[in-house]
C-alpha positions in Angstrom: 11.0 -40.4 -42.5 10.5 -44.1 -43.5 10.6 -44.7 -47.9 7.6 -47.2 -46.9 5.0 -47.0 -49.9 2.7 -49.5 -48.7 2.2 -50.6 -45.1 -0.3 -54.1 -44.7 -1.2 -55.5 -41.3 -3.9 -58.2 -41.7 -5.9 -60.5 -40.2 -8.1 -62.9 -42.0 -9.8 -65.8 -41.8 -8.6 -68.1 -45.1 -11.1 -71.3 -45.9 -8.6 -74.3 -47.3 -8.7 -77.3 -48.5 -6.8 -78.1 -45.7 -9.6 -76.6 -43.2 -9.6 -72.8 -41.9 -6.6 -71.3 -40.9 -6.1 -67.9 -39.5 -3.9 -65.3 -41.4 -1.8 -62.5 -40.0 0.6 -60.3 -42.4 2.5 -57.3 -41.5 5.0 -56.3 -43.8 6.2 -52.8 -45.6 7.3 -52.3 -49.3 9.1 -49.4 -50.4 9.0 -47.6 -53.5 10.6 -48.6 -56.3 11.2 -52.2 -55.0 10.3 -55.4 -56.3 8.9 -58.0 -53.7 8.4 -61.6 -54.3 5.5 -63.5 -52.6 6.1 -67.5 -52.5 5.1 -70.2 -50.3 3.3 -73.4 -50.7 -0.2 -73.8 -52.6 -3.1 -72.4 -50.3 -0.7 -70.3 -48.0 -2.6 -67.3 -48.7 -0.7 -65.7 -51.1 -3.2 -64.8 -53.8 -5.6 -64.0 -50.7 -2.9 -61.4 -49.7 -2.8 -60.0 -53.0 -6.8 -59.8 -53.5 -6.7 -58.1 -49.8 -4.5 -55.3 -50.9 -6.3 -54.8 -54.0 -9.5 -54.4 -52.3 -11.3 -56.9 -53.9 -12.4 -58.9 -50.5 -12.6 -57.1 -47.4 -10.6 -58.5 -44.6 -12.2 -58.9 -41.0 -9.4 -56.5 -39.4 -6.5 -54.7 -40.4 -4.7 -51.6 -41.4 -3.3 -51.1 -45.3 -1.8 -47.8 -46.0 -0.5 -46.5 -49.4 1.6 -43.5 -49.7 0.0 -42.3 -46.3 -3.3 -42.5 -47.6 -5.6 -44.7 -45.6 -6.6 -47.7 -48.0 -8.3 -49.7 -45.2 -8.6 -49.5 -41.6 -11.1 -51.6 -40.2 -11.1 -49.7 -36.5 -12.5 -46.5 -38.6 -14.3 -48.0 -40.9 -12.4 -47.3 -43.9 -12.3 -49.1 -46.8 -10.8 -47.5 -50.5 -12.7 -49.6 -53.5 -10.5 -51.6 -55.5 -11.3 -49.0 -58.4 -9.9 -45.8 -56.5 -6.7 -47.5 -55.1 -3.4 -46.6 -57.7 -2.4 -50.9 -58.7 -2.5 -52.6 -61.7 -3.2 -56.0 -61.2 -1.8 -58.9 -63.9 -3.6 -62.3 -63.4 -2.2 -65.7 -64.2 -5.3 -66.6 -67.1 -4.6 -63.3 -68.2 -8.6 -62.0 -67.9 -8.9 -60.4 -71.1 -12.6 -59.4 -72.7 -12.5 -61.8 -75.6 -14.9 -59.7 -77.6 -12.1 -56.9 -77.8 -9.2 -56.0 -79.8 -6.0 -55.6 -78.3 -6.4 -51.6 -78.4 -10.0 -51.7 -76.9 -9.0 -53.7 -73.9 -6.8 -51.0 -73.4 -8.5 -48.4 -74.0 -11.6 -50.1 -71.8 -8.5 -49.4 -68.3 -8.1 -45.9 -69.1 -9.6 -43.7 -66.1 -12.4 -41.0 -66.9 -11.2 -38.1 -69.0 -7.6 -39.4 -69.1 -5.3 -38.9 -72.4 -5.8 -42.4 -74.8 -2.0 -41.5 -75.5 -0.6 -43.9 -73.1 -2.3 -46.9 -74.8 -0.4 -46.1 -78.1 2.8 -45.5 -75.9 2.4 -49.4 -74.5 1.4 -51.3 -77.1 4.8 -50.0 -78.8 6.6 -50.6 -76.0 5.6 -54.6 -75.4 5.7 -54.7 -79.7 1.6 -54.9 -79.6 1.4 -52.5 -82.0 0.8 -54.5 -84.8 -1.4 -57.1 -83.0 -3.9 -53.7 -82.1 -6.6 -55.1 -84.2 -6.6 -58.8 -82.7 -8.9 -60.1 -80.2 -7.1 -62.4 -77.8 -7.9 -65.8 -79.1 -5.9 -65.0 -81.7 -3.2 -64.2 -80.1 -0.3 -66.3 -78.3 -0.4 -67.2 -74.6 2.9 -64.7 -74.4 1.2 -62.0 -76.7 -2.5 -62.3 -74.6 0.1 -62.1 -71.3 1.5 -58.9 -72.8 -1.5 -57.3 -73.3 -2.8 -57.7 -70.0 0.7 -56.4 -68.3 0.2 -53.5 -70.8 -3.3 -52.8 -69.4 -2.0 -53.2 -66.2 0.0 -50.0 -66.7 -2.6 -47.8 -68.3 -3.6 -46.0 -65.5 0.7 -45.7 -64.4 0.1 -47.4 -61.2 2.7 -47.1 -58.4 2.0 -50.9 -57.8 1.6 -53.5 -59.7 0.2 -56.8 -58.4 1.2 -60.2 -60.6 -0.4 -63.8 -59.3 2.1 -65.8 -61.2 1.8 -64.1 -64.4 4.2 -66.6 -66.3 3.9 -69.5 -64.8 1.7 -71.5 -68.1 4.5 -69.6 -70.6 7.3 -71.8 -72.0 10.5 -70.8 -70.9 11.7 -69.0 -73.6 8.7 -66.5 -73.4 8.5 -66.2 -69.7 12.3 -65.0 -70.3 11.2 -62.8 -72.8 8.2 -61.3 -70.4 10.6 -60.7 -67.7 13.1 -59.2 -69.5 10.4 -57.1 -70.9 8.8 -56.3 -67.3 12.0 -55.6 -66.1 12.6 -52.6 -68.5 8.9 -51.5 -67.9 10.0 -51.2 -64.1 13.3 -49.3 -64.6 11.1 -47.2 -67.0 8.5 -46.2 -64.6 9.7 -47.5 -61.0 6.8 -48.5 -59.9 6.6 -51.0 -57.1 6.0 -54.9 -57.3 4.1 -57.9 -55.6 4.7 -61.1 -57.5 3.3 -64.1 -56.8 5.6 -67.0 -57.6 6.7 -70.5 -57.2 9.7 -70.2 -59.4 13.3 -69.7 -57.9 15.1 -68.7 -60.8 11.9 -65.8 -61.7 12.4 -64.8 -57.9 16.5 -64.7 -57.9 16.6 -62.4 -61.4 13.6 -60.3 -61.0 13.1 -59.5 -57.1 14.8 -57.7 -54.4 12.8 -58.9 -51.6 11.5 -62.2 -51.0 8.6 -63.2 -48.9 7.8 -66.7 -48.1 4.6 -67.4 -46.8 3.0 -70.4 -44.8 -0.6 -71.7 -43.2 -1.6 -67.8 -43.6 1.9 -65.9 -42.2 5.0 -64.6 -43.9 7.6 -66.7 -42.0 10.8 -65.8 -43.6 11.4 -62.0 -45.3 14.5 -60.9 -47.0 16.9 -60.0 -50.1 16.7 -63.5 -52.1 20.5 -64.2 -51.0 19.3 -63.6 -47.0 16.5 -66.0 -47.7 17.8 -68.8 -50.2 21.4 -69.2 -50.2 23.5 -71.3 -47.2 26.5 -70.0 -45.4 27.6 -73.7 -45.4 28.5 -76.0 -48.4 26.7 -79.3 -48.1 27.4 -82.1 -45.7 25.6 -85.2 -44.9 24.7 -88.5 -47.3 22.0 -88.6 -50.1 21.7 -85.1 -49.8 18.9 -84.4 -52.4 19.5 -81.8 -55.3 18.8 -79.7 -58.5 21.4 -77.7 -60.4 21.1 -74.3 -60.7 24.1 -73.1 -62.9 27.7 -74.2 -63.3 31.2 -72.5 -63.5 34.2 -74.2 -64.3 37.2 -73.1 -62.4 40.6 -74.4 -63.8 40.8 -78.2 -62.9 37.2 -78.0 -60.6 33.5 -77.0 -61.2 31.7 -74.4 -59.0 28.1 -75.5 -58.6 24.9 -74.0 -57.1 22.2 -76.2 -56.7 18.7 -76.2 -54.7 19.2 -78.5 -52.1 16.9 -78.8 -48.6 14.9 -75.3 -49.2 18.6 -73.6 -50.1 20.8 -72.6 -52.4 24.1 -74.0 -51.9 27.9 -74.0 -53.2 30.3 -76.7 -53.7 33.2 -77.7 -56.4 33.7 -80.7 -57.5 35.9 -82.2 -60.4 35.0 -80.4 -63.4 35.3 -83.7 -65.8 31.5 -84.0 -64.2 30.9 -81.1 -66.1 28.9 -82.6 -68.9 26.7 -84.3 -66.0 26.0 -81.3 -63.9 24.2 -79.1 -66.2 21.9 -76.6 -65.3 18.1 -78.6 -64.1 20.0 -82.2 -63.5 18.6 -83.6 -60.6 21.3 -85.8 -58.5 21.8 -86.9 -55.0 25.3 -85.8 -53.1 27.3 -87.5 -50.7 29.7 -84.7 -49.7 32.7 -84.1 -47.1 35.8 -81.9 -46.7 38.0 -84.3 -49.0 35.4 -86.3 -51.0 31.9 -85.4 -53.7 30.1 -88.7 -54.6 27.6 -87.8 -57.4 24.8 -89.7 -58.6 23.1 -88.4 -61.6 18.9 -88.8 -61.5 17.7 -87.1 -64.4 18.7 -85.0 -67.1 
């Protein structure tokens, strides 16, 4: 029997800036897992996420959930968004401004369901003293909080994030991944994140989907997807550090360079130069590393 939680076959018809192009998805999430959903702006990828929410109804397609028929457009079937089991986290966060922290909460829970599990969440993302605040009083990574918490009122078995961090600093969006990473080993639900970040998609996801004009064209573990069998060759190859580990007398280095993640030691008195986000160009052979530094 396949672990397949959620099945999506789509075709649509996406209107972008670039003109209309036609999209066709077919890919299969299993429980428990945590898939990340990148690509270039106006690929589709919030579409795709709106699609499986039910919030716009595709012209044809097939999305099932735990064998339960969310849409199939040859039978005319078609689950409302409110009867499907997701949480969804937008970017701007989508809060009712004229509520406290504990009423926007308490405004997810289904009909006749225990107000226990609000009391539960705002503990666990340390709302609990914020309860009586209305959002503009909070932080941007306090009103983010809130609305992953509301999210995960109604315990969802997905959860569907369109770049949920992205306009956080990076010491909160640590802080927010760390804290929806303990939320997911807590409850194992499964995950759709939208994002453009390959750090987020490296520490976070399992699966990575990239998608392009309307299609998934690569699908993978983020290693499968991102990282190169082959060191770099070639001059003025373009690149940005990712993380550095000295080795005795040479300097292990990962860095994003032509749409991979690639490996390659080098002296490791460039140490101080090659520091995690440095941008540099390369020119690199079996006996040589030339290293220009860009910017710091």
């Amino acid at each position: 029997m396949s672990d397949s939680l959620l099945d999506v076959h789509i075709r649509h018809t996406l209107h972008t800036a670039h003109g209309i192009l036609p999209m066709e998805v077919d890919f299969s999430l299993a429980k428990g897992h945590m898939m990340a959903l990148t690509g270039p702006s106006g690929a589709g990828k919030t579409t795709l996420l709106r699609l499986i929410a039910g919030l716009i109804h595709p012209e044809n397609g097939r999305i099932t959930f735990n064998a339960e028929r969310w849409l199939d457009s040859a039978s005319r079937v078609h689950l409302p968004a409110q009867k499907r089991h997701i949480g969804f986290v937008f970017q701007d966060y989508a809060l009712f401004p004229h509520m406290t922290v504990h009423k926007n909460l308490l405004f997810a829970l289904a009909q006749n369901q225990s107000a226990e599990i609000v009391d539960d969440l705002l503990e666990a993302t340390g709302l609990s003293q914020l309860a009586d605040r209305r959002p503009a009083q909070l932080s941007g990574g306090q009103q983010q909080r809130v609305a992953l918490a509301r999210a995960l009122v109604r315990k969802p078995e997905l959860l569907l994030m369109d770049e949920p961090f992205a306009a956080l600093d990076p010491e909160m969006r640590l802080q927010l991944q760390d804290l929806l990473l303990k939320l997911h080993r807590q409850h194992n639900f499964s995950i759709i994140l939208v994002t453009h970040d390959i750090g987020e998609i490296f520490r976070l996801a399992d699966q990575v989907a990239i998608m392009e004009t309307g299609k998934i064209t690569q699908f993978g573990t983020p290693s499968q997807v991102y990282v190169a069998d082959a060191e770099p060759q070639g001059l003025s190859v373009y690149g940005e550090v990712l993380t550095c580990e000295r080795q005795g007398e040479m300097l292990a280095v990962n860095a994003w360079i032509d749409g991979k993640i690639r490996r390659f030691m080098i002296p490791a008195n460039l140490e101080s130069d090659m520091q995690p986000g440095v941008t540099f160009t390369l020119n690199y052979t079996a006996n040589n590393a030339e290293i220009r530094i860009i910017d710091h």
